[in-house]
Structure formats: structure tokens, C-alpha cells
C-alpha positions in Angstrom: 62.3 168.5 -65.7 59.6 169.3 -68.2 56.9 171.9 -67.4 53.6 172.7 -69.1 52.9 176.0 -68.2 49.0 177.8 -68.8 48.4 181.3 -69.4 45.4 183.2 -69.9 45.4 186.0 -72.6 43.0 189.4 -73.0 42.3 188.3 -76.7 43.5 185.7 -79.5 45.6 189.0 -81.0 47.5 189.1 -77.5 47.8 185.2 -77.1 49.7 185.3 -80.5 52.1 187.4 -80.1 52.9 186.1 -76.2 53.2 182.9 -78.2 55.3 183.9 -81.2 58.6 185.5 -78.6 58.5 182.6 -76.6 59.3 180.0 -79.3 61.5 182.6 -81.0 63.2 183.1 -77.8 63.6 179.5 -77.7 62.0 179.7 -74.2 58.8 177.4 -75.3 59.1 174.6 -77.7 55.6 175.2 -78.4 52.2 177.0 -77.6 49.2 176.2 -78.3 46.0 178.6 -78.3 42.8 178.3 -77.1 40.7 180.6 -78.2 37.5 182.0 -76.5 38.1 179.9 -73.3 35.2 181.4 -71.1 36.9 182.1 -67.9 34.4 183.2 -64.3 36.6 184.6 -61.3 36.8 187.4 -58.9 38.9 190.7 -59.3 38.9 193.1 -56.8 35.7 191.6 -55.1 33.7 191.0 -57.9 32.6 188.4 -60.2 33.6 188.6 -63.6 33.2 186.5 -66.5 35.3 187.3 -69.7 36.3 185.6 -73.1 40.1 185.0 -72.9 42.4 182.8 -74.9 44.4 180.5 -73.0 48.3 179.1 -74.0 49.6 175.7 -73.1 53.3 176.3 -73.3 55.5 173.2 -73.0 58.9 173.9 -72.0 61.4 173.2 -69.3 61.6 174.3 -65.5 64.9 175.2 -66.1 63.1 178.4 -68.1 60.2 179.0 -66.2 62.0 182.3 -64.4 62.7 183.6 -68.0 58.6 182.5 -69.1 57.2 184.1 -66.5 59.3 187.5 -67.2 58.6 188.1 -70.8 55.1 187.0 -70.8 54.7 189.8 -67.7 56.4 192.1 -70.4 54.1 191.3 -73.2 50.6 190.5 -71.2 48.0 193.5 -70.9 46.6 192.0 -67.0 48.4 193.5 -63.8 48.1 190.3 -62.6 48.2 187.7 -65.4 47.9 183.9 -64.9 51.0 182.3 -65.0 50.9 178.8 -63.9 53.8 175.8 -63.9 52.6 172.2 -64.1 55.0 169.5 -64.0 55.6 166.7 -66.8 55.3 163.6 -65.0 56.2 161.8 -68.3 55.8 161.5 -72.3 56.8 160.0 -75.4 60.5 160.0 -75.2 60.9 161.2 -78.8 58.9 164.4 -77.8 60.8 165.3 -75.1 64.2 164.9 -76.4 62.3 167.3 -79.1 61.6 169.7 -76.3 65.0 169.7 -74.8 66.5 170.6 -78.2 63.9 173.4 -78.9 64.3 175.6 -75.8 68.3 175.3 -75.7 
């Protein structure tokens, strides 16, 4: 199963090199950056708005366990968002691309 997993990083510097070990790792097949997403939500009960870079990895469930631990190594939050969407489906060319990038 194919996953698409989004991540919101401190700054553009951070989302980079969160980025750069995952496809070297061979964990991501590949990560794209967002930069200067503007992101509103509430930390320890108040309202916060920041400038964050956000990565759309595309990978495979089968290394979401491994994701989540090395972006937790490399990600300045306590909490960082790590979330797993599913592929529901895709060019078939592409995802035999992914499947050989993250063996």
C-alpha cells in the first residue's frame, strides 16, 4: 500500500534536510516542500499562528514506522505533525517507480 504522508517543518532550512535522509534512506521516494505554508492551531491552550514549511512524502506503509522515527530524530517540535494518508490509486508507471525507490 502506498502512503502520502504530510509533515509540517519549523523553517524551509529544517524541511530540507528532513527531506534529503529520507530519500537517501530510501524511506521516501520523494518530498516535496512547501514553503511558507501559514499554519493557525492551539499549543498548550493558545492560539498560534506560525510560517512552517510543509513535506508531502510519498512512500509506502510498509515504511511509515521507520518515517515517523527519523523525522522525530531530525524535527525541532516535541510534538511534530506526522500524518499517513492512504494512496487509493495512481498512474501505474509511478507507483512501480515508488516501489523501486524506497526498497
Amino acid at each position: 500500500m502506498y502512503i502520502v504522508v504530510l509533515v509540517a517543518a519549523g523553517n524551509k532550512k529544517e524541511a530540507r534536510k528532513i527531506a534529503s535522509a529520507l530519500v537517501k534512506e530510501k524511506l521516501a521516494a520523494c518530498v516535496n516542500i512547501l514553503d511558507k505554508a501559514e499554519s493557525f492551531f492551539f499549543w498548550e491552550g493558545k492560539l498560534n499562528r506560525a510560517q512552517e514549511s510543509l513535506l508531502i512524502i510519498k512512500s509506502k506503509k510498509s515504511k511509515l514506522a521507520q518515517i515517523i522515527k527519523r523525522v522525530k530524530s531530525l524535527h525541532s517540535y516535541t510534538v511534530p505533525e506526522i500524518i499517513s494518508l492512504p494512496v487509493s490509486g495512481g498512474l501505474a508507471a509511478y507507483l512501480r517507480w515508488v516501489d523501486e525507490s524506497v526498497r
